[in-house]
N, C-alpha and C positions, 0 to 999 in steps of 0.2 A: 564568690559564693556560687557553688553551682546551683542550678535548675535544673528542672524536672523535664523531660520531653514530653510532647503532647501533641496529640494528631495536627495542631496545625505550626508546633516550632521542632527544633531538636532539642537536646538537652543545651543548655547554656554553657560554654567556656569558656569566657573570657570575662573580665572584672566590670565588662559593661552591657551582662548579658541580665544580670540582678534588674537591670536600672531599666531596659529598655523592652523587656518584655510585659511590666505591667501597664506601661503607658499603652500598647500594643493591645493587651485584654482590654485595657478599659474603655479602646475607643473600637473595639471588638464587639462586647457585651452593648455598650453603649446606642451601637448603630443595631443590633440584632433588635433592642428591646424600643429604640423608635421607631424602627420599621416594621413590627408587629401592631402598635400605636398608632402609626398612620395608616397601612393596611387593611390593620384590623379593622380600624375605625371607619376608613372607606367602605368596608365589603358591609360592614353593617347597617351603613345609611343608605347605599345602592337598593340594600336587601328592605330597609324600612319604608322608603321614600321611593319604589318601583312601581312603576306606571302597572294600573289594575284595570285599565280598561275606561273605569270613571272619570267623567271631567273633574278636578278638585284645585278649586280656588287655593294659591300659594298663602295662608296667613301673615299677615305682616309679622317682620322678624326684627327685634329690636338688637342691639348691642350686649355682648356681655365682656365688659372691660377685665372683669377679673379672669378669664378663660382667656383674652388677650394677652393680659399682662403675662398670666402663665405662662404659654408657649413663648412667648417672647424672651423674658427674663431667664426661665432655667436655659435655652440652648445659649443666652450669651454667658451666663455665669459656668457653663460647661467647657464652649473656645477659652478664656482668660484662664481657666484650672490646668487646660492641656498643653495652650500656650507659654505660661509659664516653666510648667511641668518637666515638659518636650524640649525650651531654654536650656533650662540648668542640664537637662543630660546632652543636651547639645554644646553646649561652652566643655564641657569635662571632657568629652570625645574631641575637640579639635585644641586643647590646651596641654601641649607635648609636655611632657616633665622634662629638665634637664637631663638628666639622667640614661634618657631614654636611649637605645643600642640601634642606631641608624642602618637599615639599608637601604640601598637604593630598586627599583622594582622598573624595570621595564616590557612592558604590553608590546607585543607587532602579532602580526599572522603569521600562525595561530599559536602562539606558545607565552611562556611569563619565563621571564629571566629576571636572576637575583644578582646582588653584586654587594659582597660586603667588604667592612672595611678595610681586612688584611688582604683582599685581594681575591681570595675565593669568589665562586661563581657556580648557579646552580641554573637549571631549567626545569621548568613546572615544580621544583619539589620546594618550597621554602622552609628551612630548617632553622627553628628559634627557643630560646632556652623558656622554660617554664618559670611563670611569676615574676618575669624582668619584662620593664617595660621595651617594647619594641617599635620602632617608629618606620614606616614606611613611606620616603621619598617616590613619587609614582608620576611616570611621563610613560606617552606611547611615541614609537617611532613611525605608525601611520595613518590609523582611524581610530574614533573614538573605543575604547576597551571602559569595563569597568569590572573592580576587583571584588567579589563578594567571595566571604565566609561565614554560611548562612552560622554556625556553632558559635561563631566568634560577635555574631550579630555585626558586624560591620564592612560597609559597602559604600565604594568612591568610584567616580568614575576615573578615567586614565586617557587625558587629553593628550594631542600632538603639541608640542612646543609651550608648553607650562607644565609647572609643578602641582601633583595633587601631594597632600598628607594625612594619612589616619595613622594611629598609634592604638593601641592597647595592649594586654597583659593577657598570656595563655594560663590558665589557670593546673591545667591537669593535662601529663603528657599524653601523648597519641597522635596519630595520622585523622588530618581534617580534612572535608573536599576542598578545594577552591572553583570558584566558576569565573567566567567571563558574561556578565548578565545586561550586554550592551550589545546586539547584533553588528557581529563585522563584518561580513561575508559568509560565504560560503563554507568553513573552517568552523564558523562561530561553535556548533554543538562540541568540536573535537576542542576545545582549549579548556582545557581541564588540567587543573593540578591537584597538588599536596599540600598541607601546612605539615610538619613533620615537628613536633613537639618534643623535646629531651629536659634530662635533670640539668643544669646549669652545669656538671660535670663532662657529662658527657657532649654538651656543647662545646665545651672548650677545649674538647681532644678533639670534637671533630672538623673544627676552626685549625687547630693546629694540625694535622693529619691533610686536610685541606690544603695547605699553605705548601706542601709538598707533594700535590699531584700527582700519580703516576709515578715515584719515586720507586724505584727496585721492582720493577714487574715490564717485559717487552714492549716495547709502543703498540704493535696489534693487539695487544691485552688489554692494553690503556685506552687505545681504539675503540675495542668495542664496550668497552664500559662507557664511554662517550656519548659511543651510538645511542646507548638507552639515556643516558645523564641528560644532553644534549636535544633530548628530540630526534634526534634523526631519521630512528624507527618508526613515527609517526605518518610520516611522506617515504619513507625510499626502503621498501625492502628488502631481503638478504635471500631470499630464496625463486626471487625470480617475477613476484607476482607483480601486478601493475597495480601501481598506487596511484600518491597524488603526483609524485616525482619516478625517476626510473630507478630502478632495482640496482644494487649493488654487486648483486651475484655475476661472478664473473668480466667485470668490469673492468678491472684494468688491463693497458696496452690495447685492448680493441678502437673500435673508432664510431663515429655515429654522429649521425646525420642531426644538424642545428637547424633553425629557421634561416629561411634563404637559400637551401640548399645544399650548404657547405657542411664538408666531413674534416670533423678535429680528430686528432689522439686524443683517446684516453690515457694521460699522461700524470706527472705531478703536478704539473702545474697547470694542464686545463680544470683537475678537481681542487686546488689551492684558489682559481680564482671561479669556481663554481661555487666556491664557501664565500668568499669574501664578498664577491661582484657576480651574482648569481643573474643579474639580468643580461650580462654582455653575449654570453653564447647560452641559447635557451632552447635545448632538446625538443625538437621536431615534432608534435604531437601531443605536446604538456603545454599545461595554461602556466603564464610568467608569476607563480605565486610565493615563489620563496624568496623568503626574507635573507638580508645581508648579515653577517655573523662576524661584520669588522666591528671590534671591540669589546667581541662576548667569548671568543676564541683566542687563547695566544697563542703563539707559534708550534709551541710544545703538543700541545693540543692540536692543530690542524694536523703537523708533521703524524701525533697516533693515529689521525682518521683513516689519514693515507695512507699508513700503515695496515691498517683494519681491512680497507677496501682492498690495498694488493696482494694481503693473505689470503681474503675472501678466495681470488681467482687462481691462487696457489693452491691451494686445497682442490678447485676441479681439477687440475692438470694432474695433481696427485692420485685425484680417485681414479682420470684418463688409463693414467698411466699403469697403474695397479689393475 
């Protein structure tokens, strides 16, 4: 069921966004209208009981057990309503369905990689068929991440070396933000993704479409689809500028100076192990920030990057030469 948007949620899209926004109002409404209550109530005894200048004897102040019991009794019979309440939508949120279409989610600096079960592999975008349950398997590979989708109302965090899991159901398709809403560093504002929502048809072409990568199109083409698919362009880009990492423009076969001093080629395989083992030889003047991409890259994929990068600098020779 969807929801409504309102200055302080988005519209609701997921099957537990019904459940988990009104416990949210109520203890919304709830706290505006005691702290008005206590407040109010203070500013009016301050304003009643202010010193006038006159000495004035305190009268003795007896007991009023039924204005005790009052405030006592409703705020516990309020915790037992919410606690209960906040249970049942908590047991439903962490109780997977069988059923439910497993991926796997991993957190590093600064990006989210997907990994599903035929083998396809996505970064920042996660693509999931609409009104199927979908269960997300969630480990980070360095420091604490954690995965929100304010639309979807649901948010885990994303430990190093244990498994988190939330599950739920996208209700109606469309592109959702994702955030990282656990400071990692420096990076943390830029880790931003997609939920990318489709009709279960077009899931399952893009599953299968998927599963053949790059099939019938040049590996610099494949390359630079990458570049964007991949994150790349996030840290390193194509026109020269200085990023988080070095620019790509014109990059291969030159040479350039690492920490220590030493001068490598730009070769295949100093940028094959600049992907995999990015901390071994680390560009002179860049902070050691990129993440290892052994296990989120196959072969096919690194071979287009390289691709990508040494058309890059084929194109200047070209424009040179013209």
């Amino acid at each position: 069921m969807d929801t409504t948007a309102t200055i302080w949620m988005p519209a609701g899209q997921s099957n537990f966004a019904g459940e988990v926004d009104p416990i949210f109002y109520f203890l919304l409404y709830a706290s505006i209208i005691l702290f008005l209550i206590v407040v109010g109530g203070t500013g009016y005894l301050v304003w009643k009981y202010r010193h006038t200048g006159k000495e004035i004897k305190t009268p003795g102040v007896s007991e009023n057990l039924t204005l005790e019991f009052t405030w006592t009794i409703i705020p516990i019979i309020m915790v037992i309503v919410v606690f209960f309440w906040g249970f049942n939508v908590f047991m439903k949120m962490n109780i997977v369905p069988r059923d439910a279409y497993e991926i796997k989610v991993t957190g590093q600096k600064w990006f989210w990689s997907f990994d599903y079960p035929n083998g396809n592999s996505t970064v920042n975008e996660l693509v999931i068929p609409e009104d199927k349950a979908v269960k997300l398997l969630m480990s980070s590979r360095d420091v604490i991440h954690s995965f929100f989708v304010p639309e979807f109302r649901v948010k885990m965090d994303v430990v190093p070396n244990r498994y988190s899991v939330i599950w739920f159901k996208a209700l109606n398709p469309g592109t959702y933000n994702l955030f990282c809403t656990e400071f990692c560093g420096k990076g943390h504002s830029e880790m931003l993704g997609k939920v990318r929502v489709v009709t279960e048809r077009e899931f399952e072409e893009w599953v299968e479409a998927g599963a053949g990568g790059g099939e019938g199109i040049p590996p610099s083409e494949y390359g630079a689809q990458l570049y964007k698919a991949k994150a790349c362009n996030t840290c390193h880009s194509v026109d020269g500028s200085r990023v988080v990492g070095p620019s790509f423009k014109a990059d291969f076969g030159g040479s350039r100076i690492i920490e220590g001093g030493q001068t490598v080629v730009i070769d295949e395989n100093y940028i094959r192990e600049s992907i995999l083992n990015p901390q071994a030889k680390i560009a002179a003047g860049y902070d050691p920030v990129m993440p290892t991409y052994q296990g989120i890259l196959k072969d096919k994929q690194i071979d287009a990057l390289i691709a990508y990068i040494k058309s890059l600098s084929d194109n200047i020779e070209q424009e040179k030469a013209n």
